[in-house]
MISE-174670 format. One line per field, with one value per residue: residue in three letters; residue number from 1; x, z, y of N, C-alpha, C in turn. Coordinates in Angstrom, 3 decimals. Example, Ala and Ser with C-alpha at 12.3 -4.5 7.8 and 13.67 -1.06 7.14 Angstrom:
// residues 2
rest = (ala, ser)
nr = (1, 2)
npx = (13.190, 12.850)
npz = (7.800, 7.080)
npy = (-5.690, -2.250)
capx = (12.300, 13.670)
capz = (7.800, 7.140)
capy = (-4.500, -1.060)
cpx = (13.200, 12.900)
cpz = (7.800, 7.870)
cpy = (-3.300, 0.030)
END
This chain:
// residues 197
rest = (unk, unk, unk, unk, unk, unk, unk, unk, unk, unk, unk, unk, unk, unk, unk, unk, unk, unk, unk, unk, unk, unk, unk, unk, unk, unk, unk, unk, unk, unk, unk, unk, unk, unk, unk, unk, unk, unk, unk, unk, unk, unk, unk, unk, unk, unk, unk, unk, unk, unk, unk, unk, unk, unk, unk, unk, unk, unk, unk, unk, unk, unk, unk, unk, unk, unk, unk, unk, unk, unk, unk, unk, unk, unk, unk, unk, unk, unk, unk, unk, unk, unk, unk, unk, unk, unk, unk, unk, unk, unk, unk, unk, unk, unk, unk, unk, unk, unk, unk, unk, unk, unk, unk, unk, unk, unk, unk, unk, unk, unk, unk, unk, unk, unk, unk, unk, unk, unk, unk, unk, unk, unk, unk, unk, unk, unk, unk, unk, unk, unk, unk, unk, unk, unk, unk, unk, unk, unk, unk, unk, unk, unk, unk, unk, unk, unk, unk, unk, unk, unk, unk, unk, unk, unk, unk, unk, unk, unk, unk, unk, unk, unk, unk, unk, unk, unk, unk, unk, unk, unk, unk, unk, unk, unk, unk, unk, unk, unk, unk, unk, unk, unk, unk, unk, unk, unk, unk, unk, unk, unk, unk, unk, unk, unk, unk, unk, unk)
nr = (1, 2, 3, 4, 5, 6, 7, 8, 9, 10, 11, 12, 13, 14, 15, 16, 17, 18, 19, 20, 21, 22, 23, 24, 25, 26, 27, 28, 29, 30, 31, 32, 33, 34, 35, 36, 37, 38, 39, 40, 41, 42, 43, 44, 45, 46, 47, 48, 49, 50, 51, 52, 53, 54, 55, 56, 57, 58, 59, 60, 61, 62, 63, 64, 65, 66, 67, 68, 69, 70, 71, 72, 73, 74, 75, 76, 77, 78, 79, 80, 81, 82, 83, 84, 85, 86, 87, 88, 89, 90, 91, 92, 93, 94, 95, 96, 97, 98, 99, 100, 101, 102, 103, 104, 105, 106, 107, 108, 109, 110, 111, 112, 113, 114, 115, 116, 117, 118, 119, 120, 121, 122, 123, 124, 125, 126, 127, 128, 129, 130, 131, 132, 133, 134, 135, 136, 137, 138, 139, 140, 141, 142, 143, 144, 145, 146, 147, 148, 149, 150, 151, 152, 153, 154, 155, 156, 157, 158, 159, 160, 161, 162, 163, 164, 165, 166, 167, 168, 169, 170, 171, 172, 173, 174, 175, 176, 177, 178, 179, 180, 181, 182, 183, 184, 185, 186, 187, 188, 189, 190, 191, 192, 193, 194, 195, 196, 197)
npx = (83.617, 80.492, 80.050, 77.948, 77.543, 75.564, 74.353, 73.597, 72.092, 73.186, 72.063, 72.903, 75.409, 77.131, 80.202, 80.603, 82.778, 82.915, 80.876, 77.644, 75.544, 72.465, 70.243, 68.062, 65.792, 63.508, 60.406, 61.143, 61.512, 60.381, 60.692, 62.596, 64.032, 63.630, 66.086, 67.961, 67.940, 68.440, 71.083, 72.151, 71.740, 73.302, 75.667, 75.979, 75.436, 77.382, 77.984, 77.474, 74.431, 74.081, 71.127, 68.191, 65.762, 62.978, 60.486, 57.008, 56.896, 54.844, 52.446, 50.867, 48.134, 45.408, 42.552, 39.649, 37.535, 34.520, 33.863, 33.853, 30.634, 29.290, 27.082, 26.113, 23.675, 22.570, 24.816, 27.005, 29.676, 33.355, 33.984, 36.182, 38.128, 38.651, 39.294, 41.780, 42.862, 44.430, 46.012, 47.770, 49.042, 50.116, 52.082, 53.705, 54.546, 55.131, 56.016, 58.230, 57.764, 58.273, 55.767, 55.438, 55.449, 55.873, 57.602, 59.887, 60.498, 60.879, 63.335, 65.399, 65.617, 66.687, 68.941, 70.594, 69.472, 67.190, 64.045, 62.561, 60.785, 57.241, 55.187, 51.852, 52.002, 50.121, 48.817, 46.526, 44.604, 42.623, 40.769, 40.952, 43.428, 46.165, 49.096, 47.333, 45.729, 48.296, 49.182, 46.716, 46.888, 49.230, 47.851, 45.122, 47.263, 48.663, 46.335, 44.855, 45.843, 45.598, 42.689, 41.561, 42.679, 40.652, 38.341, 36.178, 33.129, 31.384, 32.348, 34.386, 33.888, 32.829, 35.088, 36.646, 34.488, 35.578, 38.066, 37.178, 35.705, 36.686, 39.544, 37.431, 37.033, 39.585, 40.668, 42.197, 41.022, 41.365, 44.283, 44.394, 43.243, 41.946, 39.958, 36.638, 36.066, 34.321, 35.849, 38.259, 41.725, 43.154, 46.530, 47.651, 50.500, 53.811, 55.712, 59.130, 61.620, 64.383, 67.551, 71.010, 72.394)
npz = (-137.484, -139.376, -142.765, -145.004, -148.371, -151.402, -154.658, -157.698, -160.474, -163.611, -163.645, -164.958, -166.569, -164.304, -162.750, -160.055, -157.654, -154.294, -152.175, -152.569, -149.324, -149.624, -152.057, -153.766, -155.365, -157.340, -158.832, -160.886, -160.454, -162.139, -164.693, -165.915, -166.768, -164.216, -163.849, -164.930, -163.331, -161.022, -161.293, -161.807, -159.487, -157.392, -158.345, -156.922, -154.407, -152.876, -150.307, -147.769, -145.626, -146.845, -148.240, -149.905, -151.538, -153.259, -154.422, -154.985, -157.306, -159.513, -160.044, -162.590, -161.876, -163.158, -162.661, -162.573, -160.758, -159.367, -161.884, -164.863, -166.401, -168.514, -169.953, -170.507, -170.706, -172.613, -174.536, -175.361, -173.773, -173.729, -171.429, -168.534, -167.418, -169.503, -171.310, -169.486, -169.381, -172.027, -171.842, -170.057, -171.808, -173.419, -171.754, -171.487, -173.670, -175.786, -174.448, -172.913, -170.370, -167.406, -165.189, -163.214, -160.396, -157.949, -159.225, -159.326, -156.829, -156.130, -157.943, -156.937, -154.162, -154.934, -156.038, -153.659, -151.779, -149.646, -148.884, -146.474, -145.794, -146.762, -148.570, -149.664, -152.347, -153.772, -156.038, -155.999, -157.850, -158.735, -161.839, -163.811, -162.632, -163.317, -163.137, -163.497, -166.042, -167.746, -167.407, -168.541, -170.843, -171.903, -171.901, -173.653, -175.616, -175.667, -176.406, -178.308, -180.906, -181.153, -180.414, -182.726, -184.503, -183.651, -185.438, -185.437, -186.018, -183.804, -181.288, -181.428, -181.840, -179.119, -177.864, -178.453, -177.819, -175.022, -174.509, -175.173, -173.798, -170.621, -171.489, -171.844, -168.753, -167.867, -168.379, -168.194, -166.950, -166.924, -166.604, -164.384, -162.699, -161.686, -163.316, -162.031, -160.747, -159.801, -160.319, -160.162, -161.083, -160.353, -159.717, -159.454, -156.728, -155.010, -152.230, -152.026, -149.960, -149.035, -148.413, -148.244, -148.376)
npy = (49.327, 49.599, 49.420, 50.169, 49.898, 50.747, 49.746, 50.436, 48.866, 47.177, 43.848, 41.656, 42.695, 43.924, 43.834, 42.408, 41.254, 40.690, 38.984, 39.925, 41.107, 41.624, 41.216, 43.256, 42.924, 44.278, 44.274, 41.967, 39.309, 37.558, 38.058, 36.894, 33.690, 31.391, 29.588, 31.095, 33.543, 32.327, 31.990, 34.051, 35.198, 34.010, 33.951, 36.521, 36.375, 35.025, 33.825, 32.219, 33.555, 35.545, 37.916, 37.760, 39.717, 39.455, 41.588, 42.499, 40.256, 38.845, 36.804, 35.636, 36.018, 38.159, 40.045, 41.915, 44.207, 45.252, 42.501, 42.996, 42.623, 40.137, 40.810, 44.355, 46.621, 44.931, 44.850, 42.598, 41.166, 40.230, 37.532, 38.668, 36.607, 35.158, 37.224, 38.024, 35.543, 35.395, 37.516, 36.914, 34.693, 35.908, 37.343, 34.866, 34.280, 35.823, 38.457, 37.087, 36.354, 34.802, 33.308, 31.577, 30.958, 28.512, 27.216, 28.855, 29.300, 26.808, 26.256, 28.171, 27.258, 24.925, 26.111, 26.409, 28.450, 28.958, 29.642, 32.083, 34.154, 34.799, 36.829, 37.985, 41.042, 42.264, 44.628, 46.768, 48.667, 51.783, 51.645, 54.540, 55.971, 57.490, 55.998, 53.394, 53.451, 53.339, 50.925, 49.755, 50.510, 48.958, 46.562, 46.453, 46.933, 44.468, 42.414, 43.482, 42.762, 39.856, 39.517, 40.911, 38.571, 37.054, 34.118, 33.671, 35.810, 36.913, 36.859, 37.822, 40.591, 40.910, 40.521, 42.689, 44.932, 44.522, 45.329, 48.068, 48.926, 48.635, 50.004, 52.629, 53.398, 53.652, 55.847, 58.874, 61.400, 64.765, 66.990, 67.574, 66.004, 63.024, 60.353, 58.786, 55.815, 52.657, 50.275, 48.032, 47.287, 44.451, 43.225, 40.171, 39.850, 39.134, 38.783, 37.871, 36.343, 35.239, 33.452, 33.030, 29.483)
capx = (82.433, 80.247, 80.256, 76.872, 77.151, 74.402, 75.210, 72.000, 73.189, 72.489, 72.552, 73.522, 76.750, 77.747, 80.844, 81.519, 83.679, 82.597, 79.406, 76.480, 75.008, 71.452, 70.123, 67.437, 65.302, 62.166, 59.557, 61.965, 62.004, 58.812, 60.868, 64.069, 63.486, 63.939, 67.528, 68.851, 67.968, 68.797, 72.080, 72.612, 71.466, 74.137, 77.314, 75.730, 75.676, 77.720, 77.778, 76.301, 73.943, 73.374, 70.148, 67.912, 64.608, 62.387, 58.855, 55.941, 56.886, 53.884, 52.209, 50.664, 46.761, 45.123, 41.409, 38.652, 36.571, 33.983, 34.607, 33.249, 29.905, 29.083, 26.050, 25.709, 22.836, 22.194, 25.736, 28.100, 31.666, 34.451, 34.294, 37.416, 38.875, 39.185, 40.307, 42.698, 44.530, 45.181, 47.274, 48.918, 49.663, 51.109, 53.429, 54.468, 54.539, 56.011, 57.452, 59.172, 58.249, 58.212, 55.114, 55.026, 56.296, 56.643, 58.707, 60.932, 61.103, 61.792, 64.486, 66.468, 66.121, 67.881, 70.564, 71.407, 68.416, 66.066, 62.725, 62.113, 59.659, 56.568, 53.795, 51.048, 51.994, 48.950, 48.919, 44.504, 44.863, 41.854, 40.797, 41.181, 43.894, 47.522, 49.435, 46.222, 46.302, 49.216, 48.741, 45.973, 47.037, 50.037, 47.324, 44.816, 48.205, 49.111, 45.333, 44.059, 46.099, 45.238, 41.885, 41.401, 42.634, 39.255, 37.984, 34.459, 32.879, 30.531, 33.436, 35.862, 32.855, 33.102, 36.343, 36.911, 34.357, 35.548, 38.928, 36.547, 35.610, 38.654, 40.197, 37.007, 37.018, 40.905, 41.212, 41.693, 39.511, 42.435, 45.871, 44.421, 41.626, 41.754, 38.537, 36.435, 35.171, 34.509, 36.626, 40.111, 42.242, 44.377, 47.567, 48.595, 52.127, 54.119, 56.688, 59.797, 62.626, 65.436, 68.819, 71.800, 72.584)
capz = (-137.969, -140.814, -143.815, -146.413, -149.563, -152.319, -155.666, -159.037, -161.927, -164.892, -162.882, -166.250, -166.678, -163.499, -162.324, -158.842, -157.282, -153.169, -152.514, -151.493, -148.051, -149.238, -153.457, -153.968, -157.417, -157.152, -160.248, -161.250, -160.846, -163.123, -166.095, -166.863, -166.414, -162.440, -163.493, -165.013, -161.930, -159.667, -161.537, -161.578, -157.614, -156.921, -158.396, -156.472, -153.226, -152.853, -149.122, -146.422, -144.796, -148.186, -148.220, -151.536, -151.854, -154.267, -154.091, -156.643, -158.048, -160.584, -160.151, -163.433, -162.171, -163.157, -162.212, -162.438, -159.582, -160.095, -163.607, -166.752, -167.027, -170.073, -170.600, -169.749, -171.216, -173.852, -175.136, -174.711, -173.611, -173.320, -170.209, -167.777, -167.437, -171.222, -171.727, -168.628, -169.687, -173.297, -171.721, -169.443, -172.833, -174.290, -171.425, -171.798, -175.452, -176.609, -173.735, -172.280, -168.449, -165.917, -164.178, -162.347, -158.679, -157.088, -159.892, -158.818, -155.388, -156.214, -158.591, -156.021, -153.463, -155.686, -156.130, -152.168, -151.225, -148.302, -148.258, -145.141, -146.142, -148.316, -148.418, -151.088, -152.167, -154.757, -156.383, -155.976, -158.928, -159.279, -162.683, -163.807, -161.674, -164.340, -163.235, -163.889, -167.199, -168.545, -167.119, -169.596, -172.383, -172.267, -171.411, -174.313, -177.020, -176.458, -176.689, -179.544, -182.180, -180.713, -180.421, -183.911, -185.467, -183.624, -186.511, -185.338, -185.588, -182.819, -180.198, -182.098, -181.584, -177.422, -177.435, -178.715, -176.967, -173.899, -174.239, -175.324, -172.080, -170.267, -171.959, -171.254, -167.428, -167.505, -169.341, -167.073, -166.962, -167.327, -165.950, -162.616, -161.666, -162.242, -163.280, -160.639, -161.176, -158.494, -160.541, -159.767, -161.226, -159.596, -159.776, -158.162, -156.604, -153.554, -151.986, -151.576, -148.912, -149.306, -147.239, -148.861, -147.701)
capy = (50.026, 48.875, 50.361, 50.148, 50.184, 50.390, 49.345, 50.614, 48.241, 45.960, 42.810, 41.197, 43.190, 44.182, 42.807, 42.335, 39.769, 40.607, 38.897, 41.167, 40.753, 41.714, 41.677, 44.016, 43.021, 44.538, 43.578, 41.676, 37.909, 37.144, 38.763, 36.226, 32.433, 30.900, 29.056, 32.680, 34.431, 31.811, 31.624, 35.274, 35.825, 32.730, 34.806, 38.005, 36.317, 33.679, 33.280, 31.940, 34.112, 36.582, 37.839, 38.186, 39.969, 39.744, 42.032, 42.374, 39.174, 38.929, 35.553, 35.243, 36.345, 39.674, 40.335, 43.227, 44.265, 44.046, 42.205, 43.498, 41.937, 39.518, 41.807, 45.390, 47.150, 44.607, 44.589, 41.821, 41.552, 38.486, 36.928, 39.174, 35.390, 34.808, 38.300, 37.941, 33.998, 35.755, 38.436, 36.098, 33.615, 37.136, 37.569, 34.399, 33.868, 37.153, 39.033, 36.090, 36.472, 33.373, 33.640, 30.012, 31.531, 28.134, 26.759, 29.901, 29.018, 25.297, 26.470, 29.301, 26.229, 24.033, 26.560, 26.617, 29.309, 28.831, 30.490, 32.611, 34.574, 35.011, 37.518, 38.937, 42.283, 42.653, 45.528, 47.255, 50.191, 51.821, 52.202, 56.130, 57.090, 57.782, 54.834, 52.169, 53.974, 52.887, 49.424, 49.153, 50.845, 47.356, 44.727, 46.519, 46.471, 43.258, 42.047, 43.779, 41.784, 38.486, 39.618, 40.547, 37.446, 35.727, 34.028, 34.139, 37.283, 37.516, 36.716, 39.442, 42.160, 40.523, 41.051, 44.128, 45.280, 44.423, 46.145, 49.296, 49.457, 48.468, 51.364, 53.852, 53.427, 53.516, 57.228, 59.773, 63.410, 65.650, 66.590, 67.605, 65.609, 61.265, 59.829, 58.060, 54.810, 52.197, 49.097, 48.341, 46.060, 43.599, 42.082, 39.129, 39.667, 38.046, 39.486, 36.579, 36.853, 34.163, 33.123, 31.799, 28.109)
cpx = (81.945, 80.028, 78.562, 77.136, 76.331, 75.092, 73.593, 72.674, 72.182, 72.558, 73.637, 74.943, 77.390, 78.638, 81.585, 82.243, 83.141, 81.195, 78.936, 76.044, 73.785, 71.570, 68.691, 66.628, 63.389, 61.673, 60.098, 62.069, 61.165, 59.700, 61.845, 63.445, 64.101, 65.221, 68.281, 69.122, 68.060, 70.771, 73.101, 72.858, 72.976, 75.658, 77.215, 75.962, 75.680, 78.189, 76.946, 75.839, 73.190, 71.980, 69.744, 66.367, 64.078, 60.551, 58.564, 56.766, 55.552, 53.832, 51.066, 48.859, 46.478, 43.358, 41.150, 38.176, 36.176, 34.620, 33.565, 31.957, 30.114, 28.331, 25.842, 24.961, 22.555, 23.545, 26.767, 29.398, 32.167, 34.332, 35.651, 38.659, 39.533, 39.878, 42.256, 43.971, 44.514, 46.127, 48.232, 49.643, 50.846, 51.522, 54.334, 55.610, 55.433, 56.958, 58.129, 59.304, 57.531, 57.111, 54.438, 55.666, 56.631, 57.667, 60.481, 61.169, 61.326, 63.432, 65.921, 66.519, 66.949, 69.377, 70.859, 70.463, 67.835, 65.193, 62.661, 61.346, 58.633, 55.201, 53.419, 51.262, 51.024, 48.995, 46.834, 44.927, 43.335, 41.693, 40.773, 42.182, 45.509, 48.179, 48.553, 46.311, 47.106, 49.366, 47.634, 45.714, 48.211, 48.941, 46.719, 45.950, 48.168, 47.583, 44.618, 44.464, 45.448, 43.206, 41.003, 41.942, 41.625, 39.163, 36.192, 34.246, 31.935, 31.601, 34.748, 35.111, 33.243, 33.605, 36.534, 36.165, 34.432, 37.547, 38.890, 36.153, 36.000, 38.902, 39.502, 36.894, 38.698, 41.582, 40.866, 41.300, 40.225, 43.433, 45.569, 43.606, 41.803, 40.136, 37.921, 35.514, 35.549, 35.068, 37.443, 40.363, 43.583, 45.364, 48.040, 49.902, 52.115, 55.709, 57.827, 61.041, 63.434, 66.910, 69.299, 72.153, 73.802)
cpz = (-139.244, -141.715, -145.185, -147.520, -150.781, -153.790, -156.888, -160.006, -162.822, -164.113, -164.355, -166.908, -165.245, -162.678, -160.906, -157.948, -155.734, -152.991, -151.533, -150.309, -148.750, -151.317, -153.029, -155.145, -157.336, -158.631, -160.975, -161.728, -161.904, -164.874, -166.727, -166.149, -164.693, -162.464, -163.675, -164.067, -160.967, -160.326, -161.611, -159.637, -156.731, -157.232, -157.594, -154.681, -153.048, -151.367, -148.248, -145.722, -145.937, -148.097, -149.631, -151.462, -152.798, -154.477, -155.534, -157.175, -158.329, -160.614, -160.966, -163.048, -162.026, -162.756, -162.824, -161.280, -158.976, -161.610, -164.499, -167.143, -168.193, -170.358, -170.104, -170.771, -172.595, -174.755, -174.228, -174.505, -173.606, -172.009, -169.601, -167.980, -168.742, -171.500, -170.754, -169.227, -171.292, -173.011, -170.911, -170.528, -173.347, -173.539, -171.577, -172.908, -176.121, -175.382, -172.569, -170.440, -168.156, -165.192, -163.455, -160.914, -157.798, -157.916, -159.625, -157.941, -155.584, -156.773, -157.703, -154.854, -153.910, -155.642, -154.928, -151.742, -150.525, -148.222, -146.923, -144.833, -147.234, -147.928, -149.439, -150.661, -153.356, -155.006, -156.934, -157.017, -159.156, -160.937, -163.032, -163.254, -163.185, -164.313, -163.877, -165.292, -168.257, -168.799, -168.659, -170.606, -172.932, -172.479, -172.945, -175.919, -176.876, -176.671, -178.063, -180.981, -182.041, -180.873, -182.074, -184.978, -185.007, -184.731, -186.336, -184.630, -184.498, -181.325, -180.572, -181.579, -180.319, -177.294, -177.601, -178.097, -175.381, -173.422, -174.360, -173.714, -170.942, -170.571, -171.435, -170.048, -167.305, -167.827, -168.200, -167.534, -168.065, -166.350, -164.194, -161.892, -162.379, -162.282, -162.270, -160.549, -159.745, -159.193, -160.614, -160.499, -160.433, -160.158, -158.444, -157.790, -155.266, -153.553, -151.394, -150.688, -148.976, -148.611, -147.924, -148.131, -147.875)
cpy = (49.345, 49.995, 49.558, 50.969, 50.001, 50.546, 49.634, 49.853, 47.359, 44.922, 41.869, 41.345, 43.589, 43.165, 42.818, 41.020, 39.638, 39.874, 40.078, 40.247, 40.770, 42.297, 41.993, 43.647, 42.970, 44.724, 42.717, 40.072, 37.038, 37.362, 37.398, 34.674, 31.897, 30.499, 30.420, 33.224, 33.693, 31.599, 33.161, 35.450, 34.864, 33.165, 36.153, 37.780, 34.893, 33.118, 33.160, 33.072, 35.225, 36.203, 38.461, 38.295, 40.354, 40.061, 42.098, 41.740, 38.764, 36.996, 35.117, 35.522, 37.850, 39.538, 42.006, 43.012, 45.399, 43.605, 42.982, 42.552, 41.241, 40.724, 43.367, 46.326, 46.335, 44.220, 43.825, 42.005, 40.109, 38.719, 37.709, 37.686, 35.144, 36.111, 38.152, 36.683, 34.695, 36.327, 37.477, 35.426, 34.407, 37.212, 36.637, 34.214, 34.958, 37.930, 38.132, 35.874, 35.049, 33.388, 32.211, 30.094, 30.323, 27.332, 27.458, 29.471, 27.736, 25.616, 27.121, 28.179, 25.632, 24.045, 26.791, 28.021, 28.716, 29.699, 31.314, 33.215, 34.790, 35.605, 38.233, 40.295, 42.869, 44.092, 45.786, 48.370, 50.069, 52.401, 54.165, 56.741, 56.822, 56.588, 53.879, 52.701, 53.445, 51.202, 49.011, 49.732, 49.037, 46.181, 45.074, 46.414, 44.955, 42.649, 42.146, 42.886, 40.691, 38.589, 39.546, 38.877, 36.498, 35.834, 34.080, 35.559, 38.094, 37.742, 37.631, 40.158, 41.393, 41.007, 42.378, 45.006, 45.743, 44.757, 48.174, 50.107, 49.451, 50.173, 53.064, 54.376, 53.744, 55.059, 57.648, 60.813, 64.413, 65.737, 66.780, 66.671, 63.731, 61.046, 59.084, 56.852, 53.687, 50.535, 49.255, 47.266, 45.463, 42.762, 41.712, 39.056, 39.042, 38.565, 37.957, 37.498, 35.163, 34.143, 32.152, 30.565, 28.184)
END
């Protein structure tokens, strides 16, 4: 008979000596650099046939849609793009995530992995609803510093503007009811599926 067992842990501390049949690391592989987590996944399942999935893996593009005009009623905004590669710089730059996905899959090859599967699991959030929310209360923190130190002041007012309204489409109503706006934002993810060699 077989026997399943599921294992919730630190991957980082947890010490098991059996390898797993099947690692689980959902949001996960974007966060620690491709050799870490190919060097972690490689003591987790160290035989042939171990399987290792890794969904919403975050491939470094965010979007609006629609985007955030330059102009809407006369008042300007930053370009979505320019707002967008700042926050990407800030995940790099400060919270330390990986977001080069085939450097990952070169890397987990390297270490004796085999690709087997790969499909976009994009994440559509429309703005207003609680989750999207929170999403861009993170993107608007880490932005706003960066933003303010523009040194030109017509492209600070842009910017700032254009996390003003970010932020006002993103607030919801009240506790029962989500706001209802017809822009979503997107993240780019990709769901990986891997086979130890």
């Amino acid at each position: 008979s077989n026997i399943i067992e599921c294992r919730v842990a630190d991957v980082f501390t947890y010490q098991y000596l059996n390898s797993f049949d099947l690692v689980v690391a959902n949001a996960f592989a974007d966060l620690i650099s491709p050799q870490q987590l190919a060097t972690l996944l490689k003591r987790l399942v160290h035989l042939r046939g171990g399987l290792v999935y890794l969904p919403i893996t975050f491939t470094g593009q965010t979007s609006l849609e629609p985007p955030i005009c330059c102009s809407i009623h006369n008042e300007l905004f930053l370009d979505d793009s320019a707002a967008f590669k700042l926050y990407h710089d800030h995940l790099r730059d400060v919270e330390g995530q990986f977001l080069d996905v085939q450097a990952l899959k070169s890397t987990l090859v390297s270490y004796g992995f085999e690709l087997v599967a790969e499909a976009p699991s994009d994440w559509i959030l429309p703005l207003g609803s609680r989750f999207t929310s929170y999403i861009v209360d993170f993107i608007s923190n880490a932005l706003t510093p960066r933003f303010l130190k523009i040194r030109d002041s017509t492209l600070r007012h842009r910017s700032l503007r254009w996390i003003k309204k970010l932020r006002s489409e993103a607030t919801v109503l009240t506790d029962d009811k989500e706001s209802a706006t017809a822009r979503t934002l997107r993240a780019t993810n990709v769901d990986l599926l891997f086979i130890r060699r």
